[in-house]
C-alpha positions as CSV (number, residue, x, y, z in Angstrom):
1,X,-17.9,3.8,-15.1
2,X,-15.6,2.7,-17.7
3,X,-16.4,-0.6,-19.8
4,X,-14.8,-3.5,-20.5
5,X,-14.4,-4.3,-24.6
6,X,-14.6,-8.0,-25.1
7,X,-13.3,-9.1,-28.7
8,X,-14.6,-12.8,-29.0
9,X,-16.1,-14.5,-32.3
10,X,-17.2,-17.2,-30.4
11,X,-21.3,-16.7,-30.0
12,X,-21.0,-19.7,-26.6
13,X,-17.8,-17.7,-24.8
14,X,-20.2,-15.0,-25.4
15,X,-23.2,-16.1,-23.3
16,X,-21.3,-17.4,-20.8
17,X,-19.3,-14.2,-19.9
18,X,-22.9,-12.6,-20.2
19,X,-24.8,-14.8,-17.9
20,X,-21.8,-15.1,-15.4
21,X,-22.0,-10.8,-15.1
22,X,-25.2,-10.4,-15.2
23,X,-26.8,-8.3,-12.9
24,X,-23.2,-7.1,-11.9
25,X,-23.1,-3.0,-11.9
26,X,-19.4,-3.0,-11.7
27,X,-19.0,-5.2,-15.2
28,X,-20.2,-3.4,-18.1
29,X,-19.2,-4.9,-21.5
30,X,-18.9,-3.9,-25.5
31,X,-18.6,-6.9,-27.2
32,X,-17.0,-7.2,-30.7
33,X,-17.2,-10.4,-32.7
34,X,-14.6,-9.0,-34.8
35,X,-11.1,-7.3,-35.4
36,X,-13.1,-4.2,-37.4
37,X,-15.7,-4.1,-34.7
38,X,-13.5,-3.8,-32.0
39,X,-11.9,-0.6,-33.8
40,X,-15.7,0.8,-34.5
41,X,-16.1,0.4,-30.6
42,X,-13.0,2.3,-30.1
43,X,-13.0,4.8,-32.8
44,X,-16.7,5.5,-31.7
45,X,-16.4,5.9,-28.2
46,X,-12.7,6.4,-27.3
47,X,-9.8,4.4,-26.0
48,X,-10.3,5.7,-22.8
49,X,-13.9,4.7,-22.6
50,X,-12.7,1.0,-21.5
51,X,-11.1,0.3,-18.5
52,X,-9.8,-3.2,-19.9
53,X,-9.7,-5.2,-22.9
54,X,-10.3,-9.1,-23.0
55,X,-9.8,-10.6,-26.5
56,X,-9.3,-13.4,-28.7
57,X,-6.1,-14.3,-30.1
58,X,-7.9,-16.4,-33.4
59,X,-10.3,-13.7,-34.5
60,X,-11.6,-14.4,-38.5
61,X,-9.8,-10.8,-39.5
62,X,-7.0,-11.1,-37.2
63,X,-5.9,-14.3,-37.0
64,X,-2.6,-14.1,-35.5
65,X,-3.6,-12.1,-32.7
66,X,-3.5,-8.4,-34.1
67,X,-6.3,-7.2,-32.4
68,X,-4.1,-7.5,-29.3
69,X,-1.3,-5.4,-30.4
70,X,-3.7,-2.9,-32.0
71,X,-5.0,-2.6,-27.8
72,X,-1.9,-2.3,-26.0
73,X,-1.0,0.4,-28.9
74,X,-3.8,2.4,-27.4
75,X,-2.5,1.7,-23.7
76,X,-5.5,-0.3,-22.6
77,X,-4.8,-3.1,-20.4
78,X,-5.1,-6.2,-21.9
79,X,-6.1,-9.7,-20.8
80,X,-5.8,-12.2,-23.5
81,X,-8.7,-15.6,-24.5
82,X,-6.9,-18.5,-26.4
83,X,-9.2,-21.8,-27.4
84,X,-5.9,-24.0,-26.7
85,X,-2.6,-24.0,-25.5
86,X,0.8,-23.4,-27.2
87,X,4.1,-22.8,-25.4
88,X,5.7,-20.9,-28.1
89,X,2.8,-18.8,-28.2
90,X,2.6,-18.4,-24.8
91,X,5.8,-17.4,-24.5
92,X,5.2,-14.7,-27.5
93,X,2.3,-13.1,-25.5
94,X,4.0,-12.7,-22.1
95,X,6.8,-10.8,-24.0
96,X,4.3,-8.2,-24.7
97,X,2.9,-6.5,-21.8
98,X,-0.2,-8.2,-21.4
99,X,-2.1,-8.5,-18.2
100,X,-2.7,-12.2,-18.7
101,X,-2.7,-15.2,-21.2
102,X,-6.2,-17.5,-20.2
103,X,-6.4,-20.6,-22.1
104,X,-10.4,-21.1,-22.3
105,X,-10.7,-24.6,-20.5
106,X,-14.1,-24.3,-18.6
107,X,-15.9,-22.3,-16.7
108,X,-13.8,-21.3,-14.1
109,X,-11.0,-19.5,-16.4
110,X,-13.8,-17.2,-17.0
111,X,-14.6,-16.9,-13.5
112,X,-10.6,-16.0,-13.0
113,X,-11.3,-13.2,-16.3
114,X,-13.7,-11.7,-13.9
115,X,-11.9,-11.5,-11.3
116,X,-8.8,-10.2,-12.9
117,X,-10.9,-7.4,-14.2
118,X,-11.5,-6.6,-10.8
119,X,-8.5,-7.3,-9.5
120,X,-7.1,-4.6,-11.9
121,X,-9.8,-2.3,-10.5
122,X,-8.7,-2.6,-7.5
123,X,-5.1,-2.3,-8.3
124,X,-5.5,1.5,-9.4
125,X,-5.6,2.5,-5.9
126,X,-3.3,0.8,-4.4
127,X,0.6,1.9,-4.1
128,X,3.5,-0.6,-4.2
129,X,7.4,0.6,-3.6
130,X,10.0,-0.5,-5.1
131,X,13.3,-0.9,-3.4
132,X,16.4,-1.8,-5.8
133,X,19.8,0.1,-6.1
134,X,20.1,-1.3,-10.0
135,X,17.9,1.2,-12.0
136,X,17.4,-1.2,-14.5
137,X,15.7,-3.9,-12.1
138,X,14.1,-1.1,-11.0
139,X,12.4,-0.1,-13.8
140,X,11.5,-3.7,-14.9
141,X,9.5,-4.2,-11.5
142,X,7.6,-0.9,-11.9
143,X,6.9,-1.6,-15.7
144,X,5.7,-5.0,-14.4
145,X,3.4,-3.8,-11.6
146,X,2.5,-0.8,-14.2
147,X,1.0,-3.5,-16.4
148,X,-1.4,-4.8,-13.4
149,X,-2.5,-0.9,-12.8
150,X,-0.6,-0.8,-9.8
151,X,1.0,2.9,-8.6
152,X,4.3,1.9,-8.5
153,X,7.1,3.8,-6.6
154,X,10.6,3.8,-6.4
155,X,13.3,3.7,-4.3
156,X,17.4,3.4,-4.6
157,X,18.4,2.3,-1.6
158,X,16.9,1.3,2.2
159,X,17.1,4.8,3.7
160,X,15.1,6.2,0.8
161,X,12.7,3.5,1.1
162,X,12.6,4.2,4.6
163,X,11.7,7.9,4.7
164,X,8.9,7.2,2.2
165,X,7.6,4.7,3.7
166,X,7.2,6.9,6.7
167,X,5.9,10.3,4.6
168,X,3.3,8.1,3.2
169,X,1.3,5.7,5.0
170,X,-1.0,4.3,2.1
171,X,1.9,2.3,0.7
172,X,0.8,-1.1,0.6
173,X,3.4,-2.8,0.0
174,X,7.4,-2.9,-0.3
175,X,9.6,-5.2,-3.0
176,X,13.0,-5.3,-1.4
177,X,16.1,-6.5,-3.1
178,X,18.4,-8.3,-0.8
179,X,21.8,-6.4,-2.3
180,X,22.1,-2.9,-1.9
181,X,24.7,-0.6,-0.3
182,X,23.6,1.4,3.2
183,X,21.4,-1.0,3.8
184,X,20.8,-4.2,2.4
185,X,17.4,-6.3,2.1
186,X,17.1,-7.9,5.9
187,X,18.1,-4.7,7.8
188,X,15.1,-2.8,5.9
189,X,13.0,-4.9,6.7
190,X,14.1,-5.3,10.4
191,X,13.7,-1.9,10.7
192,X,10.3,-1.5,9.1
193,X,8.7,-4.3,10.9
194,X,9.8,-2.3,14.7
195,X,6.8,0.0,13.7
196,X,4.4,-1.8,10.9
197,X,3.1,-5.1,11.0
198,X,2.6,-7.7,8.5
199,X,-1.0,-7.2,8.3
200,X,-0.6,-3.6,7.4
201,X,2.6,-3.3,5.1
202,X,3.1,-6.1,2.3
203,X,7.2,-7.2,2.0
204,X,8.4,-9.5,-0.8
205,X,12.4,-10.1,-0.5
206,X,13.9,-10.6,-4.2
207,X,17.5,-12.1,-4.6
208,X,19.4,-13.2,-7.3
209,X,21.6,-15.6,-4.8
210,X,20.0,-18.8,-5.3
211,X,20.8,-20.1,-1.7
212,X,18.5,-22.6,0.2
213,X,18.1,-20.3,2.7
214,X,17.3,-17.0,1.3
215,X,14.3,-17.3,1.3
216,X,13.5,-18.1,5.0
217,X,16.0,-15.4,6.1
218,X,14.0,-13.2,4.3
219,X,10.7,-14.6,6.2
220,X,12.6,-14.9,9.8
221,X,13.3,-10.9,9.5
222,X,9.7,-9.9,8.6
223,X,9.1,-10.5,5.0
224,X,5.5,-11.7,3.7
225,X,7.3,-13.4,0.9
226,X,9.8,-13.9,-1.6
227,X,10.6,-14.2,-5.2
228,X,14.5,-15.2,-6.4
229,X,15.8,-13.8,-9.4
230,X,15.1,-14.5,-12.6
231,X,11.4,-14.9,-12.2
232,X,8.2,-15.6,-14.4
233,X,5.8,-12.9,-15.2
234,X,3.3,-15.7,-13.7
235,X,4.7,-16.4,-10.5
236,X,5.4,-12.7,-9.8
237,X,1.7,-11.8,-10.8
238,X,0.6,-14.4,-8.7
239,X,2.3,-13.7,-5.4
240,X,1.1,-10.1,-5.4
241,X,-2.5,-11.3,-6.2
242,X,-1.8,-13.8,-3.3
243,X,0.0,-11.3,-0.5
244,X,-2.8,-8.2,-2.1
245,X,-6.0,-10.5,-1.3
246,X,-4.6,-11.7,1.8
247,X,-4.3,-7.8,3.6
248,X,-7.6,-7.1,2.2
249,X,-9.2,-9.7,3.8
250,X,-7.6,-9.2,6.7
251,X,-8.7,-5.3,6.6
252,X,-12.2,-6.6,6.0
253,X,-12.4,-8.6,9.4
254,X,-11.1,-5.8,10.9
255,X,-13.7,-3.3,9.3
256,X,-16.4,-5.9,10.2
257,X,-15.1,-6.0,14.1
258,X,-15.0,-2.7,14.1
259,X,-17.8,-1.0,12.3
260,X,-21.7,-1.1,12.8
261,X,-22.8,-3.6,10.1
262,X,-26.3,-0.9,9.3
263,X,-24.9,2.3,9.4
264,X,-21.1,1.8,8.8
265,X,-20.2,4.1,11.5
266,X,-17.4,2.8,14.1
267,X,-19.0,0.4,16.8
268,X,-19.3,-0.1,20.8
269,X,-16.3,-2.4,20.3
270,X,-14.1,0.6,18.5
271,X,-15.4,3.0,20.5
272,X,-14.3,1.7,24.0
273,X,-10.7,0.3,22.6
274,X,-9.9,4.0,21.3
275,X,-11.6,6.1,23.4
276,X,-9.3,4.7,27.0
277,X,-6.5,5.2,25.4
278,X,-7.6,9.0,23.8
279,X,-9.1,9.9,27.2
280,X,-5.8,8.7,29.4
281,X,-3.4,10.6,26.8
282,X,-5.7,13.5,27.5
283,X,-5.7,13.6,30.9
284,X,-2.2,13.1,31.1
285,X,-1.8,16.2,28.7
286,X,-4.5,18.8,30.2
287,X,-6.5,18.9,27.2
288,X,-10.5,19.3,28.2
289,X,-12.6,15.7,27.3
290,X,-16.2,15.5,27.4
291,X,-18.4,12.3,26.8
292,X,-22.2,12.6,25.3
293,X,-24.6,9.7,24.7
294,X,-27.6,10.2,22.2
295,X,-30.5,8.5,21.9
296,X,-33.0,8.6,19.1
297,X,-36.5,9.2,21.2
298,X,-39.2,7.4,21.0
299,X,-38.0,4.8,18.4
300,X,-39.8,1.7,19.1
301,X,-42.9,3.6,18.1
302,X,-41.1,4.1,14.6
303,X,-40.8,0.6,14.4
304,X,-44.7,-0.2,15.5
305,X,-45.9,2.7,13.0
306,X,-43.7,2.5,10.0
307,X,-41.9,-0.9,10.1
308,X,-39.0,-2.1,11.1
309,X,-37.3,-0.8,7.8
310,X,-38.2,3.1,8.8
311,X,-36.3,2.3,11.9
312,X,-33.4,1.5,10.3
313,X,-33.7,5.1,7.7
314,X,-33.6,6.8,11.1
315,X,-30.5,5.1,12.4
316,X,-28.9,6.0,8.9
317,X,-29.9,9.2,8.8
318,X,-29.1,9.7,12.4
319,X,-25.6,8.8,12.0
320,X,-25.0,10.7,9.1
321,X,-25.8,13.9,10.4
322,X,-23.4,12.9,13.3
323,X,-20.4,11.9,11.0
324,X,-21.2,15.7,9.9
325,X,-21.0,17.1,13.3
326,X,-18.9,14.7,15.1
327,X,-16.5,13.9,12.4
328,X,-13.2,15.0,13.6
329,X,-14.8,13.7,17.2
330,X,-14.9,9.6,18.4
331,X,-18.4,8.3,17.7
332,X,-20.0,5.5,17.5
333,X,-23.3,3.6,17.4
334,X,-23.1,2.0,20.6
335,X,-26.3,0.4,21.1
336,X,-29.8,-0.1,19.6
337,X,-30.5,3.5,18.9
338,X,-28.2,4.6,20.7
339,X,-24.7,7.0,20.0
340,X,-21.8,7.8,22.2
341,X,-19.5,11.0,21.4
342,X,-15.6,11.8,23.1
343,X,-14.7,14.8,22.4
344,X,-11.0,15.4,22.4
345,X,-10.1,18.8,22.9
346,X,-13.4,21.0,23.8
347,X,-14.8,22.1,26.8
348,X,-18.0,21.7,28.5
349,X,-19.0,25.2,26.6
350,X,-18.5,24.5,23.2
351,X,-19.4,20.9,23.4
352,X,-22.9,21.5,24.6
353,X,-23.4,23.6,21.5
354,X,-22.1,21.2,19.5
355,X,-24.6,18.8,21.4
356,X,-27.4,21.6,21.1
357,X,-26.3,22.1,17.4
358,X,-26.5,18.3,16.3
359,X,-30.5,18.0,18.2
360,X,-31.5,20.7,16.6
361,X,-30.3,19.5,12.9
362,X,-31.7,16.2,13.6
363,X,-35.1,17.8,14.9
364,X,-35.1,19.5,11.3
365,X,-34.6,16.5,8.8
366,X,-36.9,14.5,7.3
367,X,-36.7,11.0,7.1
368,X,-37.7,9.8,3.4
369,X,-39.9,6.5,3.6
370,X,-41.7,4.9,0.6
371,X,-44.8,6.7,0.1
372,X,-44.3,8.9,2.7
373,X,-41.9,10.8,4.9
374,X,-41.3,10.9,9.0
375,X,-39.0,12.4,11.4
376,X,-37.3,11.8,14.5
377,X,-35.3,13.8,17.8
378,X,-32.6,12.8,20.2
379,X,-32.2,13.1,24.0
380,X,-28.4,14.0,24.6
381,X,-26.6,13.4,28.3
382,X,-23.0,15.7,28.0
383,X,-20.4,15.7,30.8
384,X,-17.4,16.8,31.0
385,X,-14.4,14.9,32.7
386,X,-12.6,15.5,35.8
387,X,-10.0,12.8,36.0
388,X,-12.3,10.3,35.9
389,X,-12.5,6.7,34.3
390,X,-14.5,6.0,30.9
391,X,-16.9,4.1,32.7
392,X,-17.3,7.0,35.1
393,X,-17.8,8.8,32.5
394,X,-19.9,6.9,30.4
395,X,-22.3,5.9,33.4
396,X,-23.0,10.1,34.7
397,X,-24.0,10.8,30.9
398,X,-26.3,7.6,30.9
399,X,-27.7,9.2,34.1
400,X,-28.2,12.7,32.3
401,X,-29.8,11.4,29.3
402,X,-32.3,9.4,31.2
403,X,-32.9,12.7,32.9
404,X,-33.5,14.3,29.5
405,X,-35.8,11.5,28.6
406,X,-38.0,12.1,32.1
407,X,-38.2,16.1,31.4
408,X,-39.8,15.7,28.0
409,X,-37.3,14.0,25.3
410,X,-35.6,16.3,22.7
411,X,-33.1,18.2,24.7
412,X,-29.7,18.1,25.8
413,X,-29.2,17.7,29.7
414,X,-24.9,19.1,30.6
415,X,-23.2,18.5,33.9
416,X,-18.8,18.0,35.2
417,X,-18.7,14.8,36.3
């Protein structure tokens, strides 16, 4: 992982930087005390080496804040420290493009450096459109959002915007000027909210036409949020920190409702939402379905021999080897040790040797335990549907695992429901 350089002569913004990431993998520093330092860290290991510069304006060979030119010369992102502040300054810095300007007040603008690192982390992922028919404000959003490490994309008018927001689903958000021929700010949005939601697609209206009620037009036809032209590099910073942490969060609560908080694999929750709806849009197609449930055998005497924490290496293991067979299949983790499979697509055939296949594999792998190792099989109930209902479904393969359990565990018992 890349490092961060902090320039800083101050040896007490030094400790606290270090005690407030310590022990945290993700926030490795090289810290100069100097202007020449920081250029042996560089020269020595490479610009590219650091993910992010933070540094001092007042440093004793670079008093007048070289050392921060000297970084964005080298195309490193750059968040500057200043130990009071000065408008005129302030106002010199955000000309350059800086990530940040963080007067160093207390504790918790050091907590907000931290973050921003992150935050810029983050950012390198994550793809942002923007939709403008002047190339010139064009190219001053993407240079902003370029700044901030964001992949920012472009787009002339609403139709474009349009077709690439539907080629290319991991846009996360869309900046929409209000004037523009074809289409103008509202009806894109109208039409992109008919088919994405505001938890899944980020929209900031921009307009130059200072009217009261811009801005709540823009929020009545689907918009997240707005910014009216001309704007500060703060406030626009700021809203897409705002409206970026909000989605995530929002995608975390979902992966939380969703996923099986030990092995990350898709929970009983997911797996009964999806699988109705795949199994009625397969029946009303033709396309064969059939239903498994695993269960890992004999686990409670995992627990009693091993510990509690063996148990929980099985279920990991377990449902790893499944995302390997099952992959392109529904699965989940459905209960305490136990898995439920839809396959989509295959008949009774071929999914009882991909049932066959995935006992045998597990039958074969060793479970890695400090100072020691164990291992562990599966009892698998397949059926196959008929035009029946989940729960129909669901309840014959319960019935054929049990029955795999009673003749002898480790085997996979197949009927048509």
């Amino acid at each position: 992982m890349k490092k961060i350089l902090l320039v800083e002569d101050s040896a007490v913004v030094i400790k606290v930087i270090r005690h407030m990431s310590k022990g945290q993998t993700d926030l490795q520093f090289d810290i100069a005390q100097s202007f020449a330092e920081a250029r042996a860290f560089i020269e020595s290991n490479g610009s590219d080496a650091y993910r992010t510069a933070v540094v001092d304006l007042n440093l004793p060979d670079a008093p007048n804040g070289e050392v921060v030119d000297y970084t964005l010369s080298l195309s490193i992102p750059t968040i500057v420290l200043t130990g009071s502040y000065d408008e005129h300054l302030r106002d010199q810095m955000l000309e350059k493009p800086i990530v940040d300007y963080v007067v160093k007040e207390s504790r918790f603008s050091y907590e907000y450096v931290l973050k921003l690192i992150r935050r810029l982390e983050k950012n390198r992922s994550i793809k942002v459109l923007v939709v403008d028919d002047s190339p010139t404000s064009r190219k001053f959003v993407r240079l902003m959002l370029e700044v901030h490490q964001y992949i920012a994309l472009e787009a002339e008018n609403g139709e474009q915007a349009l077709n690439m927001l539907n080629q290319d689903s991991a846009i996360k958000m869309a900046i929409i000027d209000y004037n523009m021929p074809v289409m103008n700010g509202f009806e894109l949005i109208k039409n992109i909210r008919r088919d994405v939601s505001k938890n899944n697609l980020i929209l900031i209206g921009l307009s130059a036409y200072g009217t009261k009620g811009m801005s709540a037009k823009f929020i009545k036809n689907g918009a997240n949020d707005f910014l009216a032209k001309p704007f500060s590099h703060e406030e626009f910073y700021c809203r897409m920190m705002h409206n970026i942490e909000a989605i995530e969060l929002l995608e975390s609560i979902e992966h939380a409702a969703y996923h099986d908080y030990l092995t990350g694999v898709h929970n009983r929750r997911y797996f009964y939402d999806q699988a109705a709806l795949m199994l009625a849009d397969a029946q009303e197609k033709g396309v064969p379905v059939c239903v498994a449930l695993l269960d890992v055998d004999y686990f409670k005497a995992i627990n009693d021999q091993f510990g509690h924490e063996a148990g929980d290496l099985a279920l990991i293991e377990v449902s790893r080897l499944m995302e390997k067979a099952f992959g392109r299949f529904l699965f989940a983790r459905v209960g305490g040790e136990e898995f439920a499979v839809l396959m989509s697509g295959l008949n009774l055939e071929k999914a009882g040797l991909l049932a066959e296949n995935i006992r045998e594999i597990v039958e074969d792998s060793i479970i890695m335990l400090d100072g020691g190792s164990t291992s562990v099989t599966v009892s698998i109930g397949l059926v196959a549907d008929q035009q029946h209902s989940l729960d129909e479904l669901v309840n014959e393969a319960d019935k054929l695992l049990y029955m795999a359990k009673d003749l002898g565990r480790n085997r996979t018992e197949v009927s048509t429901c």
